[in-house]
C-alpha positions in Angstrom: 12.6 3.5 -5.2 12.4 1.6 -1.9 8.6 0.2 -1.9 6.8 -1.2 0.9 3.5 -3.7 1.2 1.0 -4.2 3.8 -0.2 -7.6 2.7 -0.8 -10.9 4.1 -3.0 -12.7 1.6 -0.1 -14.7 0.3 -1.8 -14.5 -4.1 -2.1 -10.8 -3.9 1.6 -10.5 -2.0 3.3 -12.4 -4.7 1.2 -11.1 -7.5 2.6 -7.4 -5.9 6.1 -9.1 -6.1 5.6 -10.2 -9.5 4.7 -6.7 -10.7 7.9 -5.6 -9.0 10.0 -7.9 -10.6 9.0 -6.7 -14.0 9.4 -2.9 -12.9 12.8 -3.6 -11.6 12.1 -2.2 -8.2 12.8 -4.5 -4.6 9.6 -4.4 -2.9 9.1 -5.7 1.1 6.3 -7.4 2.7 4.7 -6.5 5.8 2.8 -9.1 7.4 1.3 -6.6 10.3 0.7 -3.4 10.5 3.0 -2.8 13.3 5.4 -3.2 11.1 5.2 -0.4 9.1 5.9 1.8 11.6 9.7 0.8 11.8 10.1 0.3 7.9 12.4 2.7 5.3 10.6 3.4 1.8 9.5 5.8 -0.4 6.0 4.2 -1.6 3.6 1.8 0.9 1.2 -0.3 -0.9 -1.4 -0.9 2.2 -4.5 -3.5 2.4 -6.7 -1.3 4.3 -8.9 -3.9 4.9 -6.1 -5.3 7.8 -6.3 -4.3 11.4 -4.9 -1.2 11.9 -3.4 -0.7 8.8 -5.3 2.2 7.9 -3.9 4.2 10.9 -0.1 2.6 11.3 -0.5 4.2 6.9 -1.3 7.5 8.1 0.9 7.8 10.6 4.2 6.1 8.1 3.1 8.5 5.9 3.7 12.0 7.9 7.6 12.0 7.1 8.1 13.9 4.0 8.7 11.9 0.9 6.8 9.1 1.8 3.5 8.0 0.2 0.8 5.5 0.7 -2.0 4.1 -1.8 -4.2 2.2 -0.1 -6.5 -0.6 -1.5 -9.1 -2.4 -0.3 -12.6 -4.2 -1.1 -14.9 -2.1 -3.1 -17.7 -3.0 -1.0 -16.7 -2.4 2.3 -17.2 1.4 2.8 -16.6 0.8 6.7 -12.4 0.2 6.0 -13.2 3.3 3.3 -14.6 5.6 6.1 -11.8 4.2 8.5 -9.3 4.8 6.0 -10.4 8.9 5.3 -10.6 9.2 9.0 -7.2 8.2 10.2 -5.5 10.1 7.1 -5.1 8.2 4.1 -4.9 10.3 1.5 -5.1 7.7 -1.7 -7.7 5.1 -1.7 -8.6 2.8 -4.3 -10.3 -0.3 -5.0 -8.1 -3.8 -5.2 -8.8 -4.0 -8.9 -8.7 -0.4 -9.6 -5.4 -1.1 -7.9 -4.4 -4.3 -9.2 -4.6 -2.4 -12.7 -2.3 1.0 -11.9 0.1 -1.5 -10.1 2.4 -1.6 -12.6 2.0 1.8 -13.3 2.9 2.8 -9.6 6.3 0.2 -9.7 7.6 2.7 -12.0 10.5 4.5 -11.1 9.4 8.3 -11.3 5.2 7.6 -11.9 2.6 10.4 -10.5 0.3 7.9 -11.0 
């Protein structure tokens, strides 16, 4: 599985990498949302609470096969309503997120 991540706080990035590691699975920051739009994978991991992320997500995520979960600050229902709007489809909270993580990573999960 070729996995993607919209990150740039440097703890949660490697704490995403760390996860991957264990799962077996080669994971790729992204540092701008711009980014994504030019990138090859099968799962995006996306920090909704960057600019532009929400929408560069949606838009990654129209070619078949491909599939986003987004996370971002519990409390900030602006980036939430942002998030619905432009397309996102799976939003969760980054501890509700931090916690499936590993679950996600693996190879095959419907999680």
């Amino acid at each position: 599985m070729k996995v993607l991540a919209l990150v740039t706080d440097l703890i949660f990035g490697s704490r995403i990498n760390g996860e991957a590691k264990a799962a077996g699975v080669q994971v790729r920051i992204l540092r701008k949302a711009e980014q994504v739009l030019q990138a090859e994978g099968e799962l995006l991991l996306a920090d909704l609470n960057l600019e532009g992320a929400a929408e560069a997500a949606a838009q990654w995520a129209k070619k078949e096969g491909r599939r986003v979960v987004g996370f971002v600050s519990h409390m900030d229902s602006a980036a939430i309503s942002a998030a619905k709007d432009a397309g996102v489809q799976e939003i969760v909270a980054r501890s509700r997120f931090i916690a499936m993580l590993p679950d996600l990573l693996r190879p095959g999960s419907s999680i």
